[in-house]
C-alpha positions as protocol buffer text, in pm:
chain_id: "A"
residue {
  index: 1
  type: UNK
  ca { x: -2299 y: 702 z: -1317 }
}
residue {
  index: 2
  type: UNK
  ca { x: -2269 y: 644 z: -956 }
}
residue {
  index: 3
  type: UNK
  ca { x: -1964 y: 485 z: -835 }
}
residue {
  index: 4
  type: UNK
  ca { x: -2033 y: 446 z: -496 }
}
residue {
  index: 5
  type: UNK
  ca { x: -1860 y: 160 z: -435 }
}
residue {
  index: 6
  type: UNK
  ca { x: -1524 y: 214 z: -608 }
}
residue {
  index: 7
  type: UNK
  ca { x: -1546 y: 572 z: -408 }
}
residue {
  index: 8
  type: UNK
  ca { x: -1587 y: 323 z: -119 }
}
residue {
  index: 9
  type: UNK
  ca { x: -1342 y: 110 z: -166 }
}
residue {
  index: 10
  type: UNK
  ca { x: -1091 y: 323 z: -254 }
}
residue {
  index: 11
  type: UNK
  ca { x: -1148 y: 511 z: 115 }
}
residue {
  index: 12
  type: UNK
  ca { x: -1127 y: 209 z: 291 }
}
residue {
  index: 13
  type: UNK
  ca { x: -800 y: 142 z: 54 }
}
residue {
  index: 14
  type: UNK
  ca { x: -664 y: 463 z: 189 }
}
residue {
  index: 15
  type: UNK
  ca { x: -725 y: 439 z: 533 }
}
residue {
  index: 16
  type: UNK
  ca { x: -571 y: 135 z: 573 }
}
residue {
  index: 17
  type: UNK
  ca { x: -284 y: 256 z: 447 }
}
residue {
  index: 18
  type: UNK
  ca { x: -268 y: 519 z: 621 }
}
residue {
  index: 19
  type: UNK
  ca { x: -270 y: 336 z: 917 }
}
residue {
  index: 20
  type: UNK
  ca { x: -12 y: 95 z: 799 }
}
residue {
  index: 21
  type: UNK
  ca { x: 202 y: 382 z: 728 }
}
residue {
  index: 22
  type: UNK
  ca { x: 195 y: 537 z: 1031 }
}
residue {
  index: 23
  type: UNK
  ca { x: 223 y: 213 z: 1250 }
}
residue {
  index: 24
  type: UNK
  ca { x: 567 y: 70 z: 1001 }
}
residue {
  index: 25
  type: UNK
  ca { x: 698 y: 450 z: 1052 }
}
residue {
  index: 26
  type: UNK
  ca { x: 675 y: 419 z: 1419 }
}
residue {
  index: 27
  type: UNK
  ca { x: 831 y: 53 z: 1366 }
}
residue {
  index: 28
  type: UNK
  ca { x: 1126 y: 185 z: 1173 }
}
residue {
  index: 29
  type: UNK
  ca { x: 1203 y: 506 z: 1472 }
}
residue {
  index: 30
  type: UNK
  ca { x: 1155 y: 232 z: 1690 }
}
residue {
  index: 31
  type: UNK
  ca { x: 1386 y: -3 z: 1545 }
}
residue {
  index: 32
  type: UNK
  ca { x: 1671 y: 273 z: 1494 }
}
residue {
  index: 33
  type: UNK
  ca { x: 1673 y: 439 z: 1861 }
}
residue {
  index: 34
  type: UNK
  ca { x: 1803 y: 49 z: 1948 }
}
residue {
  index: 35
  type: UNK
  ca { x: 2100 y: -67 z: 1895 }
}
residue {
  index: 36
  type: UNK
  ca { x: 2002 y: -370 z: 1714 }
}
residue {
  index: 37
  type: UNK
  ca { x: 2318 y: -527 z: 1621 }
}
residue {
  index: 38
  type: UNK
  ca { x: 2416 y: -558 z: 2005 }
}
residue {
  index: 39
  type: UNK
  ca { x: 2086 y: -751 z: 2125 }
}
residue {
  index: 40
  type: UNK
  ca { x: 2173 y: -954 z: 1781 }
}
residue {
  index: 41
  type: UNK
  ca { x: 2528 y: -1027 z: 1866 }
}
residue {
  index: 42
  type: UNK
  ca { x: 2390 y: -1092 z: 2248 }
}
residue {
  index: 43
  type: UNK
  ca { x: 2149 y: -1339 z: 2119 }
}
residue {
  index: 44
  type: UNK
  ca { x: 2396 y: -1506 z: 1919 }
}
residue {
  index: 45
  type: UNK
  ca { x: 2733 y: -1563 z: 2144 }
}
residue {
  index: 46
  type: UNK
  ca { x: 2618 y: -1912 z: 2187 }
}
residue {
  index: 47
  type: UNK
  ca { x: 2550 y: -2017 z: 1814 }
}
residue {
  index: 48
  type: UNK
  ca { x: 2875 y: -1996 z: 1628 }
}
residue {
  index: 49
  type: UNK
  ca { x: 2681 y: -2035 z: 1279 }
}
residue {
  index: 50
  type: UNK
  ca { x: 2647 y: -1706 z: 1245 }
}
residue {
  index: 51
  type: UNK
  ca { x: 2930 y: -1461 z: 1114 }
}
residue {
  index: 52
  type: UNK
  ca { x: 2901 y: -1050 z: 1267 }
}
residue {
  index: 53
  type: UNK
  ca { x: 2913 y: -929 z: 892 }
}
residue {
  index: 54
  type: UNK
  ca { x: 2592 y: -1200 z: 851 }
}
residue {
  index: 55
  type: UNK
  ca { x: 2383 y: -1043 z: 1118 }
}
residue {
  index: 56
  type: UNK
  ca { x: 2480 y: -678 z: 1026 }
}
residue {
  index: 57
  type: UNK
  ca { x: 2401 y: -784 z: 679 }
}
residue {
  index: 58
  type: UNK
  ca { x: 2039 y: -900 z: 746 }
}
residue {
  index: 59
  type: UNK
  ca { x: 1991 y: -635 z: 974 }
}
residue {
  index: 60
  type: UNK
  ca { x: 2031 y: -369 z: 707 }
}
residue {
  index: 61
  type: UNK
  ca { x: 1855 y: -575 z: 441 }
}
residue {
  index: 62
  type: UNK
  ca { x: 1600 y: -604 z: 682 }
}
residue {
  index: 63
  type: UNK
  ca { x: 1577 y: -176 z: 727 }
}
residue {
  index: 64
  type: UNK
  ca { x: 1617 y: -158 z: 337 }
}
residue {
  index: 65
  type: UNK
  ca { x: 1292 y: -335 z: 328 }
}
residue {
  index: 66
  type: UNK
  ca { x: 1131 y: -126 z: 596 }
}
residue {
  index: 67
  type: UNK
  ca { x: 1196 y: 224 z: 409 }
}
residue {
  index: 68
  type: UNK
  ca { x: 1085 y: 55 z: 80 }
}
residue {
  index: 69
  type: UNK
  ca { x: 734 y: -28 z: 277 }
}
residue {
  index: 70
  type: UNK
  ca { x: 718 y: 330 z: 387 }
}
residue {
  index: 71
  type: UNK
  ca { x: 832 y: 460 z: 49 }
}
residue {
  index: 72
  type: UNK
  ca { x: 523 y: 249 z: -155 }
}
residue {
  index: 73
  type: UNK
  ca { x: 290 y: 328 z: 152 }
}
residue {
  index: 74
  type: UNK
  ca { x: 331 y: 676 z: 56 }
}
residue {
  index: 75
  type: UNK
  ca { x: 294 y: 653 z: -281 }
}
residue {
  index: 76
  type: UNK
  ca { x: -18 y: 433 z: -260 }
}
residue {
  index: 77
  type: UNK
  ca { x: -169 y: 713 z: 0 }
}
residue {
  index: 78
  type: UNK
  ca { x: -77 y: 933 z: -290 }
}
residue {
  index: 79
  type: UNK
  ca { x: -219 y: 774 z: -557 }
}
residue {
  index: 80
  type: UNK
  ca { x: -545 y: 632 z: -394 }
}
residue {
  index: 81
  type: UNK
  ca { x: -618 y: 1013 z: -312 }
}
residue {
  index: 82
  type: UNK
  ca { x: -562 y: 1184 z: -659 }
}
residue {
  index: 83
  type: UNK
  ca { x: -758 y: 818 z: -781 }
}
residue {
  index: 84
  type: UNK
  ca { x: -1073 y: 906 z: -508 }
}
residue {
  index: 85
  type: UNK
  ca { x: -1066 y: 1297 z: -662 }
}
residue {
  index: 86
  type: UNK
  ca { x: -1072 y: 1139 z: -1047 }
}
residue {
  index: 87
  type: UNK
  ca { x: -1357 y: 922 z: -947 }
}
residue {
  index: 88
  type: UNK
  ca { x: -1548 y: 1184 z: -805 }
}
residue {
  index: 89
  type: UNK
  ca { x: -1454 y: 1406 z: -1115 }
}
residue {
  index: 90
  type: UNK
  ca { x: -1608 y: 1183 z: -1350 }
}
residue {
  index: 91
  type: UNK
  ca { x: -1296 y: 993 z: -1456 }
}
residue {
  index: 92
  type: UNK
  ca { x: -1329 y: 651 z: -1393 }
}
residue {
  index: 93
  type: UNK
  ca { x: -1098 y: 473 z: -1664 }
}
residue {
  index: 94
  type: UNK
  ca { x: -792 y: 750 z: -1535 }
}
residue {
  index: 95
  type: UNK
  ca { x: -876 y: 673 z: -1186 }
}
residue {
  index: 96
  type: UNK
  ca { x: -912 y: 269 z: -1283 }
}
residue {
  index: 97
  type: UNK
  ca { x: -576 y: 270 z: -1376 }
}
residue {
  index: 98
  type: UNK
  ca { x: -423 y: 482 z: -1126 }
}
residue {
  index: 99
  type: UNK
  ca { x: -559 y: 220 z: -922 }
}
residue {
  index: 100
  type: UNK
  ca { x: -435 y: -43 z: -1064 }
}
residue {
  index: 101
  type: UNK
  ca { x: -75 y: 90 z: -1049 }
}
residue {
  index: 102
  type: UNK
  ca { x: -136 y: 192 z: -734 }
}
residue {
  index: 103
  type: UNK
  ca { x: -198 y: -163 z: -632 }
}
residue {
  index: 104
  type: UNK
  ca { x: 95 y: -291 z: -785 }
}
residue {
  index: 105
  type: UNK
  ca { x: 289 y: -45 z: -640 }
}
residue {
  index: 106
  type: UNK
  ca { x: 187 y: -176 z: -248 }
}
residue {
  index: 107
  type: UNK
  ca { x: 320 y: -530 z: -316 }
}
residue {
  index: 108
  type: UNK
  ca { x: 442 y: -494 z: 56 }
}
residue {
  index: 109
  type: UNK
  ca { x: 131 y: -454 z: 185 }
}
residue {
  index: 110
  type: UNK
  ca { x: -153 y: -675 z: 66 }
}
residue {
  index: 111
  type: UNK
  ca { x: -446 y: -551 z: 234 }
}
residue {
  index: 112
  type: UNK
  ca { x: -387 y: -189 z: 22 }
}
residue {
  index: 113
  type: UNK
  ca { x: -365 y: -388 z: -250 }
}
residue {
  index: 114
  type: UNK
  ca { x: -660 y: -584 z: -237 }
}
residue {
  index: 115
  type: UNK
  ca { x: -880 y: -238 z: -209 }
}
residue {
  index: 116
  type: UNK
  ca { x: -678 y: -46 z: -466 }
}
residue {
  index: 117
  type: UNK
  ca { x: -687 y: -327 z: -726 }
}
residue {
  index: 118
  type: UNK
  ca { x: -1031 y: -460 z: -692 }
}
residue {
  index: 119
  type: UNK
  ca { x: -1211 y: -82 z: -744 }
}
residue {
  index: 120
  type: UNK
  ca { x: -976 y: -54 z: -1024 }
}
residue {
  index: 121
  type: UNK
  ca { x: -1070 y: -331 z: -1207 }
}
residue {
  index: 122
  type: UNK
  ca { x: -1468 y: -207 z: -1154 }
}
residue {
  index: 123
  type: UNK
  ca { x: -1380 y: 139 z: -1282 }
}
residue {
  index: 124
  type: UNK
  ca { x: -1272 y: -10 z: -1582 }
}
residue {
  index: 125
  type: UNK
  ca { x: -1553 y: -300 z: -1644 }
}
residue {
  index: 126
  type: UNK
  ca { x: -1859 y: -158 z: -1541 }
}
residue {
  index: 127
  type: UNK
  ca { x: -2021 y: 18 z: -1802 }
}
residue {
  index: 128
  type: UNK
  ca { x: -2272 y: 266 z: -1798 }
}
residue {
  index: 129
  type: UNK
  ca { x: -2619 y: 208 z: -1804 }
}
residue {
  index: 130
  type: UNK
  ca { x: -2799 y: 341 z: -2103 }
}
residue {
  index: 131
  type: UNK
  ca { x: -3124 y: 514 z: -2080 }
}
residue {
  index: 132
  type: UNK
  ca { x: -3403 y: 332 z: -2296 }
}
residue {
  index: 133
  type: UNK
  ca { x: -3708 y: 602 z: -2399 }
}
residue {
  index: 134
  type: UNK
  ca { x: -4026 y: 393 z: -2341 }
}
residue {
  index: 135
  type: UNK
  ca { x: -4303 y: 533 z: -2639 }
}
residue {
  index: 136
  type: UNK
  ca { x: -4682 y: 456 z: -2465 }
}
């Protein structure tokens, strides 16, 4: 059975992120070449609500969550690629569920989870056709 658009969607899946890996890695070399506490404290000086422990706290909670993007952006790059070489294999309940966990596995990022979630529901649902031998 053709899965055309499973393969499809799964490609598109993989592009994107692809592309939001690349752009949050650039974020994160970004981020650490500055010397973000300073421009925090700067920013700051006038409201005394904040403590310097608070904004050094956010900051690395905030760069915890940036490397845990980048860590399920690579693992949903990996998995949407071994799922796109199942599905073209012949293995579409594997790849379905590869899928799947793939797509739970990009919580960050919901576009990648919209296209690794929704082909892996298809590989799993659609059924194939069966052939029907007319007698004339």
């Amino acid at each position: 059975m053709k899965r055309t658009w499973e393969f499809a969607l799964s490609i598109i899946g993989v592009s994107i992120a692809a592309i939001f890996l690349i752009v949050t890695i650039i974020a994160a070399v970004y981020l650490n070449s500055i010397d973000l506490k300073d421009m925090m404290d700067y920013s700051l000086m006038t409201d005394s609500e904040f403590s310097s422990s608070e904004v050094d706290m956010s900051i690395k909670l905030f760069m915890g969550l940036l490397w845990a993007g980048i860590i399920s952006l690579f693992i949903a790059l990996a998995g949407g690629l071994i799922a796109i070489f199942l599905l073209k294999g012949g293995k579409a309940k594997g790849a379905g569920i590869l899928l799947i966990i793939t797509g739970i596995l990009t919580i960050f990022h919901v576009w990648p989870l919209i296209f690794f979630i929704v082909p892996g529901i298809m590989c799993l649902v659609r059924k194939q056709r069966e052939t029907v031998e007319v007698i004339v």
